[in-house]
Structures are given as C-alpha cells and as structure tokens.
C-alpha positions as CSV (number, residue, x, y, z in Angstrom):
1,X,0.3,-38.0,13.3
2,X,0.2,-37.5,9.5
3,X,3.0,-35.9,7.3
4,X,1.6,-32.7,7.8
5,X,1.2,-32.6,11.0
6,X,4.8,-33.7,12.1
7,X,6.1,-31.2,9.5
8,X,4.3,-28.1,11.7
9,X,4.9,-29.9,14.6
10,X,8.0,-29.9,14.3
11,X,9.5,-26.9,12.4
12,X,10.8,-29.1,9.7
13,X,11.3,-26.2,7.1
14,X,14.2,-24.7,5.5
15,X,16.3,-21.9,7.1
16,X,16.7,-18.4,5.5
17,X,19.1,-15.7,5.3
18,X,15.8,-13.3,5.3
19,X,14.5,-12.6,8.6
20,X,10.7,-10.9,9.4
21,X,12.7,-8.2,9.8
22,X,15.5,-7.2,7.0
23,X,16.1,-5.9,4.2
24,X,16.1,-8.5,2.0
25,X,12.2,-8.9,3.3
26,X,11.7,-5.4,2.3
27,X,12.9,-5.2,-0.7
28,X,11.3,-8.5,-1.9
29,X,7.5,-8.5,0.4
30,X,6.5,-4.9,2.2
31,X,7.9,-2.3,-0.3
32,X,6.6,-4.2,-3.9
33,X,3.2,-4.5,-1.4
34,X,3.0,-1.0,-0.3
35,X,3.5,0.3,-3.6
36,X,1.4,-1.8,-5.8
37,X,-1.1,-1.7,-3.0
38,X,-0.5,2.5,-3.2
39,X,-1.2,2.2,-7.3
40,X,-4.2,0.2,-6.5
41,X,-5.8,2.7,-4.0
42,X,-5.0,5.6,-6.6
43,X,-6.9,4.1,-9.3
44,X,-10.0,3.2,-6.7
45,X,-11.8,6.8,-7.0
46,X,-11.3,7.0,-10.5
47,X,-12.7,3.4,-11.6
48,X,-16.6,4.7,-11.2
49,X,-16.4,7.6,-12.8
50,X,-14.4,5.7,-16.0
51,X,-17.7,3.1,-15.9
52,X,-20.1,6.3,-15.8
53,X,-18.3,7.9,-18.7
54,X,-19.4,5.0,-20.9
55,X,-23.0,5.5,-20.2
56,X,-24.5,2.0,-18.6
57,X,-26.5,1.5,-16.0
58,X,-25.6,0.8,-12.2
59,X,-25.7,-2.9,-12.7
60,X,-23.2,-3.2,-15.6
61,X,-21.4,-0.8,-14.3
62,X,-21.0,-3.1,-10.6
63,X,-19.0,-5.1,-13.3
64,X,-15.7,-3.4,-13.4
65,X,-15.7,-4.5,-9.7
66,X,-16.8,-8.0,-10.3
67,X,-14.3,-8.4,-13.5
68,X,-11.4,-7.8,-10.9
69,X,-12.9,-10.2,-8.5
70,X,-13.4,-12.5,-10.9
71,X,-10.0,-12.3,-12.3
72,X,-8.6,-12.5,-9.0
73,X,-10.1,-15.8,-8.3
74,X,-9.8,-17.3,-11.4
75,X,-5.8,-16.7,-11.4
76,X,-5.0,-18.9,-8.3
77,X,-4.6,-22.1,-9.7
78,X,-3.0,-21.3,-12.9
79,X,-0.6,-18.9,-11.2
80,X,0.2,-22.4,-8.9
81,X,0.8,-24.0,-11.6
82,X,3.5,-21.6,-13.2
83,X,5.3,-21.5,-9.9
84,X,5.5,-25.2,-10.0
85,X,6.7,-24.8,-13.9
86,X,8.6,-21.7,-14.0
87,X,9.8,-21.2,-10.5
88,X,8.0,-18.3,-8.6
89,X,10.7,-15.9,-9.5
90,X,9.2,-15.0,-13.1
91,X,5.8,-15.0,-11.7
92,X,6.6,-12.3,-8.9
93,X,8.3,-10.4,-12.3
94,X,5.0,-11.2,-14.5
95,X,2.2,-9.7,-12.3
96,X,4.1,-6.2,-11.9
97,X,4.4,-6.4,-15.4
98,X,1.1,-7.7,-16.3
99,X,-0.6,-4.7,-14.1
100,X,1.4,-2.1,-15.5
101,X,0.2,-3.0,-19.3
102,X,-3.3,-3.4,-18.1
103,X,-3.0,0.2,-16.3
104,X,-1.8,1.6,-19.6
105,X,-4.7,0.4,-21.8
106,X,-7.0,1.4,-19.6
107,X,-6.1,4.9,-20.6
108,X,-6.9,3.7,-24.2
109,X,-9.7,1.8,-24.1
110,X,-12.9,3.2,-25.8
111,X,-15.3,0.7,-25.1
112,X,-17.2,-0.4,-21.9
113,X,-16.5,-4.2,-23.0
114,X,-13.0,-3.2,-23.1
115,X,-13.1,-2.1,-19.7
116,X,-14.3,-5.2,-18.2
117,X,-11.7,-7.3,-20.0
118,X,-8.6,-4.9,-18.5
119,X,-10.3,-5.2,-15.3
120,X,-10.6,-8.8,-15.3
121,X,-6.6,-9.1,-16.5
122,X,-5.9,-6.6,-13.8
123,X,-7.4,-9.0,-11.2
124,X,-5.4,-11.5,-12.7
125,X,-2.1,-10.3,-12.4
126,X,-2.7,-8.6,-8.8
127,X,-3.2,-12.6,-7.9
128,X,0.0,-13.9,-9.6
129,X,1.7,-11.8,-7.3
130,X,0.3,-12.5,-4.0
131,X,0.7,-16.4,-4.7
132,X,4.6,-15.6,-6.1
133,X,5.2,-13.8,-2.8
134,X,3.5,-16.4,-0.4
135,X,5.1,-19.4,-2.6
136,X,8.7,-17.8,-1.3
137,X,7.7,-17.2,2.0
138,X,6.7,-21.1,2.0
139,X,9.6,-22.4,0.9
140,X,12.3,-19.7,2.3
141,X,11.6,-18.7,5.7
142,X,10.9,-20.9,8.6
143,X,8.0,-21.2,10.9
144,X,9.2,-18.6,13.5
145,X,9.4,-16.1,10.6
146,X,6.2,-16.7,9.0
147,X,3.2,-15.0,10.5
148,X,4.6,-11.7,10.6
149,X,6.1,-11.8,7.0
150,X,2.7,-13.1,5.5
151,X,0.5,-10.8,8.1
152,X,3.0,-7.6,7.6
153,X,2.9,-8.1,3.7
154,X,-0.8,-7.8,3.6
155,X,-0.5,-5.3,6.3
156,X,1.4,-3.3,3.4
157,X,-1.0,-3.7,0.9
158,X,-3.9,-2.1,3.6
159,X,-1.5,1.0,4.1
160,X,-1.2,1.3,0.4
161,X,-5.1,0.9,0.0
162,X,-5.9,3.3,2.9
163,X,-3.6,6.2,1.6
164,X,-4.5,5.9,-2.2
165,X,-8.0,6.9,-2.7
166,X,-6.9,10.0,-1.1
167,X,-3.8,10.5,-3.4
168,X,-6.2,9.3,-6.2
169,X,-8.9,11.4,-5.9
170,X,-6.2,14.6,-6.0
171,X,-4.9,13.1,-9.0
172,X,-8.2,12.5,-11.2
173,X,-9.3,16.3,-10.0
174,X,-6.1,18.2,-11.6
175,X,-5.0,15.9,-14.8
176,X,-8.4,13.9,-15.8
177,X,-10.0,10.2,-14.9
178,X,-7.3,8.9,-17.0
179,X,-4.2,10.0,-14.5
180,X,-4.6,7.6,-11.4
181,X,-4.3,4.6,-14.5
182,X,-0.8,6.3,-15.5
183,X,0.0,7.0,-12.2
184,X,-1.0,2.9,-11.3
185,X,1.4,2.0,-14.1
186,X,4.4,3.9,-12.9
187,X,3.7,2.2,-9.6
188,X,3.3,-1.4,-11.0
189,X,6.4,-1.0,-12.7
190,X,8.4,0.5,-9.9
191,X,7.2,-2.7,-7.8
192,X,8.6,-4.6,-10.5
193,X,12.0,-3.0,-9.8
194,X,12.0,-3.9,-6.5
195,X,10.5,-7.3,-6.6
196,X,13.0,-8.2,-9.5
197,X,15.6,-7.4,-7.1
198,X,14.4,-9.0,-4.2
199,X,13.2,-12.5,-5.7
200,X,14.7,-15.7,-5.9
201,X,13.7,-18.6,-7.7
202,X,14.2,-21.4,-5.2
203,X,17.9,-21.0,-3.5
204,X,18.1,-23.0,-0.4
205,X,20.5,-22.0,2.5
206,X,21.4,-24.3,5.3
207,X,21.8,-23.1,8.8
208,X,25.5,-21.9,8.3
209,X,24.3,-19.5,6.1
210,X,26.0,-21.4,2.7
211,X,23.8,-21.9,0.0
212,X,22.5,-25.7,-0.1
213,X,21.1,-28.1,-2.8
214,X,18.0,-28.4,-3.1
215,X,16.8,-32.1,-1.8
216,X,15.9,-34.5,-4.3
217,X,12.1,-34.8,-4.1
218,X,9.4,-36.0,-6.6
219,X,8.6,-33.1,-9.1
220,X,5.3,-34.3,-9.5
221,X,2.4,-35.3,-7.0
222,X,-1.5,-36.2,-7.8
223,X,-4.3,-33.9,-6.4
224,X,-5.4,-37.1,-4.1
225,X,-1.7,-36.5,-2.6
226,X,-1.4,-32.6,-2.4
227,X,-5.3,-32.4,-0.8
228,X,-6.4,-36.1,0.8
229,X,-3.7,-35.6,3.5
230,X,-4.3,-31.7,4.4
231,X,-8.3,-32.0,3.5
232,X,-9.1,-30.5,7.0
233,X,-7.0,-27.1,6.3
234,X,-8.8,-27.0,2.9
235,X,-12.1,-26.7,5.1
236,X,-10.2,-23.9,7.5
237,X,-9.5,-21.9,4.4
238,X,-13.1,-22.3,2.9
239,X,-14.6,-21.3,5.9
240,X,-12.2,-18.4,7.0
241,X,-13.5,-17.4,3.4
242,X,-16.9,-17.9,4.6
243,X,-16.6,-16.0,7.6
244,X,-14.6,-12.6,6.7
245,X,-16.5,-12.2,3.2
246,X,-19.4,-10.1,4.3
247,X,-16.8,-7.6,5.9
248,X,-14.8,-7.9,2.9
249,X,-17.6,-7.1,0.9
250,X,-18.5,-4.0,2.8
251,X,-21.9,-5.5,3.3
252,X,-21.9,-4.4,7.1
253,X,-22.1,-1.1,5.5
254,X,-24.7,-1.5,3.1
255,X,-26.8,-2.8,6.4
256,X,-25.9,-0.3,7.8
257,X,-27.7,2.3,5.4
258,X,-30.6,0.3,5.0
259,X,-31.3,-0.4,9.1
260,X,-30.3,2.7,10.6
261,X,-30.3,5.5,7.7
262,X,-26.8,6.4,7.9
263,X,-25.6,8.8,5.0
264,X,-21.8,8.5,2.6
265,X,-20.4,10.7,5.2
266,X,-21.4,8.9,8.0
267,X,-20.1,5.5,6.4
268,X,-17.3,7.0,5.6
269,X,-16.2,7.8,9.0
270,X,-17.1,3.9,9.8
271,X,-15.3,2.5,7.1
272,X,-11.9,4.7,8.0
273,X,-11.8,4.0,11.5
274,X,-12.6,0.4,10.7
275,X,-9.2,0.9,8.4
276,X,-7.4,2.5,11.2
277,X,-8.3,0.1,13.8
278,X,-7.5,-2.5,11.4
279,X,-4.0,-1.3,10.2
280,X,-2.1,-2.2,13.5
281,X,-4.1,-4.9,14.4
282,X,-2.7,-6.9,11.4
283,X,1.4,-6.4,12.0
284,X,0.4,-7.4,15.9
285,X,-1.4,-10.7,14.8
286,X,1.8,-11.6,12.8
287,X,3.9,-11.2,15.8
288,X,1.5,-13.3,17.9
289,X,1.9,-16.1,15.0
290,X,5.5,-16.5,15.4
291,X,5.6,-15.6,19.0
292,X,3.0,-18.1,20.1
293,X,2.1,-20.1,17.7
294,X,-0.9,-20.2,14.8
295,X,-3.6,-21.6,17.1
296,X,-2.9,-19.4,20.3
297,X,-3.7,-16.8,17.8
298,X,-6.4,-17.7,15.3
299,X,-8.5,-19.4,18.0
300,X,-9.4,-16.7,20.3
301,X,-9.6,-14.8,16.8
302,X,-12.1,-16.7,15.4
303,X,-14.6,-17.4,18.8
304,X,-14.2,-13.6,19.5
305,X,-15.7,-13.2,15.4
306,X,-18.1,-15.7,16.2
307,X,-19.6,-14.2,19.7
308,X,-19.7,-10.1,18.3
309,X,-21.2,-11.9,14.7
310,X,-23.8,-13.1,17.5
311,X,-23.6,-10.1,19.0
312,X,-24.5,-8.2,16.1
313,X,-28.0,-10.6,15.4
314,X,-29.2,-10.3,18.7
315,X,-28.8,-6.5,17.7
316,X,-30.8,-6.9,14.8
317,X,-33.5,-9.1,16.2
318,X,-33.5,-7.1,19.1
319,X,-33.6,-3.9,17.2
320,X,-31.2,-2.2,19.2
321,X,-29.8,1.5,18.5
322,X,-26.7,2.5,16.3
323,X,-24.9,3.3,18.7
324,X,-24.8,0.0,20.2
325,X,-24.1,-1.0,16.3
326,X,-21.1,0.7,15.9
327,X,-19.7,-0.5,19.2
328,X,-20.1,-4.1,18.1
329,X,-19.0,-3.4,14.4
330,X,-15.9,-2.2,15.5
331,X,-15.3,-5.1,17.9
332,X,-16.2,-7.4,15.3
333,X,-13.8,-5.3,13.1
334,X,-10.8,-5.6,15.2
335,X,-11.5,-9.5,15.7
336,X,-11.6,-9.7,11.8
337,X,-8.4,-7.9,11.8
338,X,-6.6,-10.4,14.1
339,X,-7.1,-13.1,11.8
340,X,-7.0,-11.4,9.0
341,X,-3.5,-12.9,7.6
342,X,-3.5,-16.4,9.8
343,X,-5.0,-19.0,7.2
344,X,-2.2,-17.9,4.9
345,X,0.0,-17.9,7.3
346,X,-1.6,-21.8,7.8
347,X,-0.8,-22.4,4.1
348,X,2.5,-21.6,3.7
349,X,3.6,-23.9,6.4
350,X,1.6,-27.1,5.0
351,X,1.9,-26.5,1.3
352,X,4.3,-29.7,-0.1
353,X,7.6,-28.8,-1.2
354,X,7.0,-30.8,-4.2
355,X,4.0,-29.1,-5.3
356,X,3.8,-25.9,-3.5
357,X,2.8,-23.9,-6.4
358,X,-0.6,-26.1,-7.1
359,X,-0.7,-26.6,-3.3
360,X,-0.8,-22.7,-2.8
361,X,-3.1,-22.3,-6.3
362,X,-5.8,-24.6,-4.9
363,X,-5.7,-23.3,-1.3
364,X,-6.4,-19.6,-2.7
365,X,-8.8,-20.5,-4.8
366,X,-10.5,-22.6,-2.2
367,X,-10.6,-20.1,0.3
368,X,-11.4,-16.9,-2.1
369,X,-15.0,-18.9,-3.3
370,X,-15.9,-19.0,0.3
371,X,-15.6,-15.3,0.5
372,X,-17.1,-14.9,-2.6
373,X,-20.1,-17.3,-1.9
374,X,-20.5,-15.8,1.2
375,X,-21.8,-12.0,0.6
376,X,-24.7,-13.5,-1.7
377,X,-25.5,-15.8,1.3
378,X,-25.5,-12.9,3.5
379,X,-27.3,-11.0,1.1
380,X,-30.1,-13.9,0.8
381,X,-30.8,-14.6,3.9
382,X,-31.0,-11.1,4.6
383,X,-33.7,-10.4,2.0
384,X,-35.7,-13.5,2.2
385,X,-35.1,-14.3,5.9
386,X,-33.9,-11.3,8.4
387,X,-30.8,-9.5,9.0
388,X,-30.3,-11.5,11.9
389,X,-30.1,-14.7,10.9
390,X,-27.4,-13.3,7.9
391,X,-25.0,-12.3,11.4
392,X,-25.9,-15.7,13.0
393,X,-24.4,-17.5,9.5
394,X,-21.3,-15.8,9.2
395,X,-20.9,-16.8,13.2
396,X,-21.0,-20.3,12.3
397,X,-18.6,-19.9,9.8
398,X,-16.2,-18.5,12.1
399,X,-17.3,-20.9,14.8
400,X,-16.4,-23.9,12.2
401,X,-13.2,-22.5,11.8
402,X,-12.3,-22.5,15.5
403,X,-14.1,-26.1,16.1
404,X,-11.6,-27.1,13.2
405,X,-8.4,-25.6,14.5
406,X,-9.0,-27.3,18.0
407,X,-10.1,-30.4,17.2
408,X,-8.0,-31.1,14.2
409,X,-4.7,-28.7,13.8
410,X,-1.6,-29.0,15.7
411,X,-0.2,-26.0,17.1
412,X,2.9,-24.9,14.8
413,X,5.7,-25.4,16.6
414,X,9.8,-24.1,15.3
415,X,12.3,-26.3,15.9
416,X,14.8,-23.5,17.0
C-alpha cells in the first residue's frame, strides 16, 4: 500500500474546528457559492443578447460561451500554483474580486473582441475560486467532513444557477442588457465579503481545538512526485470528465431536438426538472461520502451512468419513442447527479500537503479536458457514426471510472 493509499485508508488528515455543518462552513463555502453562483445565473439570459447586439454571426457569437470555458480551464494550474505561493487565502479574495471588475467592464465594452476577452477573464477568476475553496477543504477538514462540504458547495452554486436566469431575465426586461452585469458585480463583491471573512490561509488545529504548527514538510515536490504516485486518480478524474461532459454540455438536449422534434418549451421543461431532480440529489451524495465512504457511493454511481448511457443507445438504435427517452434521461440525470461532486471529493483527500495547490491545479485541469474533449467526441461520433454509438462511449467512460475505483482505490476510511 502506497502513501496515498494509507493516507485515505486511514484518515490521516488534520482536524478542524469547521464542521459540514457550521457556520464557519457557511460563511466561508455555501453562502460566497450561492451568491456568486446567483450573479452568474443573472447574467446567463443577458449574455446572448449582448453577443447579438454586436452584430456576428451564430458561430462567433458561440464564443462568449467558449471564452468562459476556456478561461475556466486554462486557470487551474496557475491558480494551483498561487495557492502553493500565496496561500489560498488571497486567491479565494482574488477571484471575487477579479469577477466583479470583469462584470463592470462588461457594461463598458464596445467591441465584440472585447467581449470575448472579459468573458475569458471571467472564466478565469470563477476557477481561482473553486480551487481556493477546495484547497481549504483539503487541508482543513477531515475525511468524515469532506463529501458533503465539497458536494453541498457545488450544490450552492446549482441553486444559485437555477434561480438566476429567472431573476436575470426580470432584470435585463426593466433596466437594459447591461443590468444583470451590475447586478453580477454587486454579487461578486458581496461574495468577496463573506469569503474574506471566512478564509484562512493555512491555520492548523489539533484535536483539542488549539491552534497547532504547521508540520515541517518539503515546500517543494517534482511533478514525477505529486502525479507518479496518484497516476490512477488522475485517470478517475479524466474519465469522470469524460463521462459527465455531454450532459454538461447540454448535448442530450440538442439530440433531443434533432431525434424527436422537441421545441424551446418542451426542452425547457426537460432541462428544469433535470435541475430539480438534480438539486437534492447532490447534498444526499455528500452525505453518503462521509457516511459510507467514497467508493460505496461513486461506484453504484458510475455503473448506474454506465447501464441508462446503454440504456439510452439501445434507445437510439432501437428507435424507440420519447417517452421512453425522457424516462431514461432523467434516470441517467439523477445518476449523473449522485456523482456529480465525488471526484472532488477524491481530490481533496489525496492532494499532498506539500503541494496541494499544483496537486489540486493539475487534477482540475486534468479532469475539465476530459469534459471538454468529450462533447466533440459525442458530437463526432454522432454525425459520422450514429447517435447510438455516441451513448455507448460516454458508457464506457463511466464504466472506466468504476473498473478504476474497484480495482485500484481504497475505500476512504476516518480514523475517528
């Protein structure tokens, strides 16, 4: 048994004064994610109509999506890095920050060009704080506390996302495309409040509740050290990536117009009971984490993706009705939805005290180019193949992940 392993096995991470539950978890993880997630969802409605208003076509103006996405991805490693350099504390502080000055000039920018850049920076700085917030989580809470503060944290940022476009969409109607921007601002920097007040940059505490040095550890470890020895949870993440992209993507809905006709409306309804569904799915996946460990949870997870993913191409080969459709999209839904936070969950408790920052950086990025690869795969096999055989790949994604987690991944174990 490896380093790694003995360290899940057995619970070997500091205690913290900040339970799953408290408000010191509030304050620092769900309210910043709610409310930046809430500025995020406002802005959503208004962001095609800004790319309209410059007069481009469809295809450039797909990029004000793509510039966030790419921005996203492209932050993970250098955001590590700071952590590692700066202490997470000033990155949590930074991406607020950073979002709230990209919101702003949005409202001022006159070109298209201009646009894309913002967006890209926007992406940027929602990353910094995602890997600020799962950095502390790493190093301050302990395996028992884990899945639900990661899963609940993104859980936030879903209830933000589904109440915003609505909020948004009121917004842009009475004071112009530019309000939902101003409004995102406000938000970003009331996160910043509250993250500000919630972060720490590294305080240990031992199990008396004292505060305790931190122990002396290299600063520095080689990329052979930080990935040789966890190389098998690099190919969890990248295929986790793999598996929930299409979903991610929305690219169940695009088949879904395309094979069966369906109209906005009728997506619409799809994609907001897929939300709903989704919504309480996530907080009860964190709670099975910590209650029975990562495995008990991600396995069942990620067969059950793999058989309705199955499911869904005999469907398609089989050209079978909508109705049977929607039943298996929204099993397939709620099976995405159990898993939905576990591989970060995964990360946090492997990531290297001595370089959890670059750990974290190079895990994100790993598992954020499978789900990006994975929609144009979908989307290729689909065109130049058959719909099936796009459903049949992102089953054995899903199927790799669980092959993985048996055969090679202890269950996470707390040693209290």
């Amino acid at each position: 048994m490896n380093e790694v392993d003995t360290r899940l096995t057995n619970g070997a991470v500091p205690v913290s004064g900040g339970a799953a539950v408290s408000w010191q978890a509030v304050w620092s993880t769900y309210l910043p994610a709610l409310i930046l997630a809430l500025g995020t969802g406002i802005a959503l409605p208004a962001i095609p109509t800004l790319a309209k208003s410059f007069d481009v076509s469809f295809g450039v103006a797909s990029g004000v999506v793509t510039a966030f996405l790419i921005g996203n991805l492209a932050a993970t490693i250098p955001s590590g890095w700071l952590i590692d350099r700066f202490g997470r504390r000033s990155v949590m502080i930074g991406g607020p920050l950073l979002t709230a000055v990209t919101a702003l000039l949005v409202v001022f920018s006159h070109t298209f060009p201009q646009l894309i850049v913002l967006r890209f920076f926007n992406g940027f700085a929602a990353q910094m704080w995602v890997m600020g917030r799962l950095a502390s989580i790493s190093q301050d809470a302990t395996t028992a506390q884990r899945g639900r503060l990661v899963s609940w944290m993104f859980g936030m940022d879903n209830t933000g996302k589904l109440a915003g476009p609505v909020l948004g969409g009121f917004i842009a109607s009475e004071w112009g495309t530019s309000a939902p921007f101003v409004a995102y601002a406000v938000l970003a920097l009331l996160a910043l409040l509250t993250a500000s007040l919630g972060a720490r940059n590294g305080v240990r505490k031992s199990t008396t509740g004292k505060e305790a040095p931190a122990p002396r550890v290299r600063r520095t470890m080689s990329l052979r050290e930080i990935i040789l020895p966890r190389l098998v949870y690099f190919g969890v993440t990248f295929f986790a990536g793999l598996t929930r992209g299409p979903v991610q993507a929305d690219l169940l809905h695009l088949y879904a117009a395309f094979e069966y006709h369906l109209g906005p409306a009728q997506i619409g309804y799809l994609a907001t009971g897929a939300a709903l569904l989704s919504w309480p799915i996530g907080f009860i996946a964190g709670w099975m984490m910590d209650r029975f460990g990562r495995k008990r949870t991600m396995v069942p997870g990620f067969v059950g993706v793999a058989f309705s993913m199955t499911a869904l191409a005999v469907s398609a080969f089989a050209q079978l009705s909508l109705h049977w459709y929607v039943v298996l999209f929204f099993i397939g839904v709620g099976l995405q939805a159990l898993t939905g936070g576990s591989v970060q969950t995964v990360g946090a408790d492997v990531a290297p005290p001595q370089a959890r920052g670059t750990f974290l950086g190079l895990w994100r990025f790993t598992g954020q180019g499978g789900a990006s690869l994975s929609p144009i795969i979908f989307a290729l096999l689909a065109d130049q193949v058959n719909y099936g055989s796009s459903f049949l790949f992102t089953a054995g994604a899903a199927a790799a992940v669980a092959f993985l987690l048996i055969r090679h991944v202890p269950e996470t174990r707390d040693a209290g």
